[in-house]
N, CA, C and O atoms as a Tinker XYZ file with bonds, in Angstrom:
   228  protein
     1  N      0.841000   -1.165000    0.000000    73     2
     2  CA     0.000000    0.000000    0.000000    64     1     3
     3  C      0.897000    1.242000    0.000000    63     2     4     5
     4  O      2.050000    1.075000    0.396000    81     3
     5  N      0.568000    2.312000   -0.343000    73     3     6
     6  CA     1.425000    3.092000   -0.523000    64     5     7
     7  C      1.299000    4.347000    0.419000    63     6     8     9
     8  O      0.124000    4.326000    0.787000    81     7
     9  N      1.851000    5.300000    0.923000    73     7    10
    10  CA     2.130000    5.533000    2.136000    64     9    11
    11  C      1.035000    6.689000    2.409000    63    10    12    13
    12  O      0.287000    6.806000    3.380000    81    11
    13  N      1.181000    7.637000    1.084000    73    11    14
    14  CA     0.003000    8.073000    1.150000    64    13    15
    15  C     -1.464000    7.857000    0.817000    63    14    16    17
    16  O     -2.454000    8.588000    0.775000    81    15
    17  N     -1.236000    6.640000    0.609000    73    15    18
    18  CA    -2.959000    6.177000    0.749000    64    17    19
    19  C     -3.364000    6.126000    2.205000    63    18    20    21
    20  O     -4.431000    6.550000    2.649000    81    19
    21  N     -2.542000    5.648000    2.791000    73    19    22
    22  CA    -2.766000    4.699000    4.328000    64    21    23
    23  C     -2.873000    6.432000    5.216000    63    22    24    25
    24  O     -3.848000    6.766000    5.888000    81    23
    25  N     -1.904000    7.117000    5.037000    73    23    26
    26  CA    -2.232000    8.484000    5.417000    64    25    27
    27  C     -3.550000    9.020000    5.557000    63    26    28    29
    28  O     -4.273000    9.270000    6.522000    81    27
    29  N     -3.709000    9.178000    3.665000    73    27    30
    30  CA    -5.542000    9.077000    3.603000    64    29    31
    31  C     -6.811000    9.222000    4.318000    63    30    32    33
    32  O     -7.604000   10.127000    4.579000    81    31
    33  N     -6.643000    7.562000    4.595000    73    31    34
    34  CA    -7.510000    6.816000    5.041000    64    33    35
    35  C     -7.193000    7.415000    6.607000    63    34    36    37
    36  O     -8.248000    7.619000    7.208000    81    35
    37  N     -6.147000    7.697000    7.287000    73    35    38
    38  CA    -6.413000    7.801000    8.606000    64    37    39
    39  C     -7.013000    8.902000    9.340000    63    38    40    41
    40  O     -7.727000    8.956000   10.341000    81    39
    41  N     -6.259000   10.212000    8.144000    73    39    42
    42  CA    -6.882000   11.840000    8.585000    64    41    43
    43  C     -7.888000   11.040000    8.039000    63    42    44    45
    44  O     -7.336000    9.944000    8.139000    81    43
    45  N     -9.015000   10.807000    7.513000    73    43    46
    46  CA   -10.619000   10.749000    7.600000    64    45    47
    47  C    -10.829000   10.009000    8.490000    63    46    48    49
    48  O    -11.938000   10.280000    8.952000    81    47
    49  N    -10.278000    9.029000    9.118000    73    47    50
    50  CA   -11.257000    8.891000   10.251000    64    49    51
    51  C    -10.390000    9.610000   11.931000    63    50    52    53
    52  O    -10.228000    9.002000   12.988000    81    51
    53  N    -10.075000   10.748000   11.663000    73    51    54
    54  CA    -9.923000   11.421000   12.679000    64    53    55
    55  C     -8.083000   11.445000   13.457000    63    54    56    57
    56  O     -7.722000   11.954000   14.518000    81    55
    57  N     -7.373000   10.790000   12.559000    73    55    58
    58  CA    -5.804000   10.338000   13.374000    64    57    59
    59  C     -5.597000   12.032000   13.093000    63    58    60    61
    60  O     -6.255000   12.724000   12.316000    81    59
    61  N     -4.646000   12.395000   13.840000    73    59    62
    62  CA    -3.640000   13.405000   14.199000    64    61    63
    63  C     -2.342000   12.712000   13.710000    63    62    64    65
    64  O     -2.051000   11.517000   13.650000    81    63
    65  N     -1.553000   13.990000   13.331000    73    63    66
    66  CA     0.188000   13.354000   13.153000    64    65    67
    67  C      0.458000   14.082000   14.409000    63    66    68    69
    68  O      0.036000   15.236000   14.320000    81    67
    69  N      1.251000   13.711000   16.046000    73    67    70
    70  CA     1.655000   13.624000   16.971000    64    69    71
    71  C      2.917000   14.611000   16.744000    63    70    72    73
    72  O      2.903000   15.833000   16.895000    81    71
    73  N      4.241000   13.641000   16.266000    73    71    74
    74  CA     5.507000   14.022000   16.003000    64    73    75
    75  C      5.977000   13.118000   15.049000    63    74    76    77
    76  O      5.491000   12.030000   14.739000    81    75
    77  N      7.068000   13.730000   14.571000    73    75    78
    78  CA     8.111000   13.199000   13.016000    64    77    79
    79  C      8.970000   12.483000   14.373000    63    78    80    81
    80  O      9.303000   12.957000   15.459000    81    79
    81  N      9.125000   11.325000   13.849000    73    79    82
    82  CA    10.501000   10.610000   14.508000    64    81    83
    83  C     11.775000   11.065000   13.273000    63    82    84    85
    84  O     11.883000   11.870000   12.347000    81    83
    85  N     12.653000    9.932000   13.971000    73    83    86
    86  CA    13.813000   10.042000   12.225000    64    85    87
    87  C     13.272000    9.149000   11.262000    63    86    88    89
    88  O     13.293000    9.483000   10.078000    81    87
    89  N     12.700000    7.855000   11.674000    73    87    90
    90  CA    12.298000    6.983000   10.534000    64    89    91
    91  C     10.604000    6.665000   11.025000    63    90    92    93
    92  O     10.179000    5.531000   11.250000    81    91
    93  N     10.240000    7.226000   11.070000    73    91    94
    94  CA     9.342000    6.952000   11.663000    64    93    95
    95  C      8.259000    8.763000   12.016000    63    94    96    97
    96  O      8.738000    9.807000   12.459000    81    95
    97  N      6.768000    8.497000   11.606000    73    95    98
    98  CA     5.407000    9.336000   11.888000    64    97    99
    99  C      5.062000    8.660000   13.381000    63    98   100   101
   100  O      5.530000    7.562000   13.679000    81    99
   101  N      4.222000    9.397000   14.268000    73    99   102
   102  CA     4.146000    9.114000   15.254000    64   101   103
   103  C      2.795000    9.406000   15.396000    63   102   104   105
   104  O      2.641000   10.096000   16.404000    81   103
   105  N      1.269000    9.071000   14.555000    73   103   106
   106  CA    -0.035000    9.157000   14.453000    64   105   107
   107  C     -0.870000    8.724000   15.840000    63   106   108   109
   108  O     -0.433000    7.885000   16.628000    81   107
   109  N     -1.947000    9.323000   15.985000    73   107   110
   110  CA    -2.845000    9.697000   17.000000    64   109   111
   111  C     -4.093000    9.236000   16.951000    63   110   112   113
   112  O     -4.513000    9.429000   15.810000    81   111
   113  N     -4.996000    8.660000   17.704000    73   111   114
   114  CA    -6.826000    8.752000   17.164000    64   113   115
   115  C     -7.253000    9.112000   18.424000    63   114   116   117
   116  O     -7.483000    8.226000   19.248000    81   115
   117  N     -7.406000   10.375000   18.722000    73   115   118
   118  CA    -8.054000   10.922000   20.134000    64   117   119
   119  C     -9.627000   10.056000   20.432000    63   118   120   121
   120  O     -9.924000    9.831000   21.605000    81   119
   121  N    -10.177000    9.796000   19.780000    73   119   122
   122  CA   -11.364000    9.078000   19.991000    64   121   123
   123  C    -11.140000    7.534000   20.193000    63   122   124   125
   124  O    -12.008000    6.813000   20.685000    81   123
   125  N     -9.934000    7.087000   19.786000    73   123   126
   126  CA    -9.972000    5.253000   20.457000    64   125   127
   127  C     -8.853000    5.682000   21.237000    63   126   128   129
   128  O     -8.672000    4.811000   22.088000    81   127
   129  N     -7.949000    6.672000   21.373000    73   127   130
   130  CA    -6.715000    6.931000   22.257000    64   129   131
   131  C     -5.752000    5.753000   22.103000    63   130   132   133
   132  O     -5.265000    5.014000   22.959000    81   131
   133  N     -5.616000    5.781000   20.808000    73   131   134
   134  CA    -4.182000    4.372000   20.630000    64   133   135
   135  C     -3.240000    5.321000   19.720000    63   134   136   137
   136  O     -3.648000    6.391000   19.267000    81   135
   137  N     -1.726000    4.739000   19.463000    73   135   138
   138  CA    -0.642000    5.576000   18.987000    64   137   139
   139  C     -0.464000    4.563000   18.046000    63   138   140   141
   140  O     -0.984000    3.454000   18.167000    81   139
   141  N      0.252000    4.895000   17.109000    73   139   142
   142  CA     1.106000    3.794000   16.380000    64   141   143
   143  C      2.331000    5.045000   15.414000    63   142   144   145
   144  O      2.130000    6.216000   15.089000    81   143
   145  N      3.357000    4.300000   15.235000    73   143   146
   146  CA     3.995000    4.450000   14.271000    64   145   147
   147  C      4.477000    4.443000   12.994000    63   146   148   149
   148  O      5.384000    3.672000   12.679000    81   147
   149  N      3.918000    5.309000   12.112000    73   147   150
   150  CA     4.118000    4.774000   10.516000    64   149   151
   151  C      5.452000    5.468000   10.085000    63   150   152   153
   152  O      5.966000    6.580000   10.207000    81   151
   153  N      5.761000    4.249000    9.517000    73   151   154
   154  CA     7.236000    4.147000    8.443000    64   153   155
   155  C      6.980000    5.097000    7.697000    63   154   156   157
   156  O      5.891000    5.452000    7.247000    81   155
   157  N      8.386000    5.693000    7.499000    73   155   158
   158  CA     8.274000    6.586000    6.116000    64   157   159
   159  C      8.840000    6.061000    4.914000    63   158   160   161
   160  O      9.813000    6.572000    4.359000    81   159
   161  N      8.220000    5.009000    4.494000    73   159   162
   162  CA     8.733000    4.551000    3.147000    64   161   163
   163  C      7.867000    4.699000    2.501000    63   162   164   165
   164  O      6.732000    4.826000    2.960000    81   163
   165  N      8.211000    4.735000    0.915000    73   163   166
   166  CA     6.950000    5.423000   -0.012000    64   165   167
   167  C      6.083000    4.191000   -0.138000    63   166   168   169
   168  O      4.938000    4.574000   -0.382000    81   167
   169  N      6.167000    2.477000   -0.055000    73   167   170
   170  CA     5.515000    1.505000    0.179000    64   169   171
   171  C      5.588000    0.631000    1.651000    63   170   172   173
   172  O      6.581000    0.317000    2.307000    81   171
   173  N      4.205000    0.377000    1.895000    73   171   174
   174  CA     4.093000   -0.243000    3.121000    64   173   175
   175  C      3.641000   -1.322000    2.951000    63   174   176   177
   176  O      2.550000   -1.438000    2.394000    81   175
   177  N      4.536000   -2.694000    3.497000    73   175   178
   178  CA     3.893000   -3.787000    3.513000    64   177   179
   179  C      2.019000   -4.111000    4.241000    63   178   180   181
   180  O      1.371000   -3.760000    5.227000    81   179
   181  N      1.822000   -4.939000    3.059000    73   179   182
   182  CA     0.202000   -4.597000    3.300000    64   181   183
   183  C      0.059000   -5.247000    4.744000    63   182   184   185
   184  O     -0.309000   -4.419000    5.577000    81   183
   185  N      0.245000   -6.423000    5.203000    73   183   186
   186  CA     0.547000   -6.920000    7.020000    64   185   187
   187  C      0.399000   -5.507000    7.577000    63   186   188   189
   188  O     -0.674000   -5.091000    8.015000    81   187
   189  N      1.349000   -4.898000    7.548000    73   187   190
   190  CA     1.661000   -3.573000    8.546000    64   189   191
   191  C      0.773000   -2.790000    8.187000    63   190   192   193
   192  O      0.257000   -2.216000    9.146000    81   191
   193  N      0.272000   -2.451000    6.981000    73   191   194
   194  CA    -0.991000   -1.395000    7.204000    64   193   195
   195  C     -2.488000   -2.332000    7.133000    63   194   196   197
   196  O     -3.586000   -1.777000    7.146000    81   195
   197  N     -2.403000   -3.066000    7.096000    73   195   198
   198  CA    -3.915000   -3.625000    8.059000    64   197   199
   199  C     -3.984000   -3.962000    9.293000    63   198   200   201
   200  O     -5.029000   -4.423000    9.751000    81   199
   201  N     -2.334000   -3.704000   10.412000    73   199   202
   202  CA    -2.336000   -3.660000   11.597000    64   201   203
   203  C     -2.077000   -2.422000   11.932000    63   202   204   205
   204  O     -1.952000   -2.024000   13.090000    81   203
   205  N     -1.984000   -1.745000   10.914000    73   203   206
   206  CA    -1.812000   -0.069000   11.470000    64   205   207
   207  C     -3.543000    0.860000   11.601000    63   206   208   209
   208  O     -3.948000    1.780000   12.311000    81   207
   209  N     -4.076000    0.131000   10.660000    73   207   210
   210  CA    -5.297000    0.894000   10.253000    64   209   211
   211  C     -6.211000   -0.067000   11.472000    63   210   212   213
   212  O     -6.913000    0.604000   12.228000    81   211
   213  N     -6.214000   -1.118000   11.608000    73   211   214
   214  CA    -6.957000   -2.060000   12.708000    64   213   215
   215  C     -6.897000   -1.269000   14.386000    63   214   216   217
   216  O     -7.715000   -1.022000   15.272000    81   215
   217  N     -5.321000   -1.062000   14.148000    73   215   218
   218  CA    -4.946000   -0.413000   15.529000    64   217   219
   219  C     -5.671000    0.885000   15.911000    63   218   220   221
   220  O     -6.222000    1.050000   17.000000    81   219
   221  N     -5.611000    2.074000   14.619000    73   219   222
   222  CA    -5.737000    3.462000   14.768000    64   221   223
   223  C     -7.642000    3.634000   14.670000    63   222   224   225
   224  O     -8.300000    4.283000   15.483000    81   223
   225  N     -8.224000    2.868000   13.464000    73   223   226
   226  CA    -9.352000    2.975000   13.324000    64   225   227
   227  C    -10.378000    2.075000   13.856000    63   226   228
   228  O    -11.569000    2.297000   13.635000    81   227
């Protein structure tokens, strides 16, 4: 999936970007109150963004 899709999808359902790590976004969902970390690579293994999007949304 590609990095800004998964981005996308998260500002609509409400994530915040937190802070820039060095390799690493540090995303928010004030309404389920969970964190996760997205990679900054321009592709994301699909595993990791259906446990990123499971986690946040």
């Amino acid at each position: 999936m590609k990095r800004k899709d998964l981005l996308k999808i998260l500002s609509k359902n409400g994530c915040i970007l937190l802070r820039n790590g060095a390799k690493h976004d540090i995303y928010h969902n004030p309404n389920k109150g969970t964190t996760q970390p997205i990679p900054r690579h321009n592709e994301i293994n699909e595993m990791l963004a259906k446990k990123i999007l499971k986690d946040l949304t």
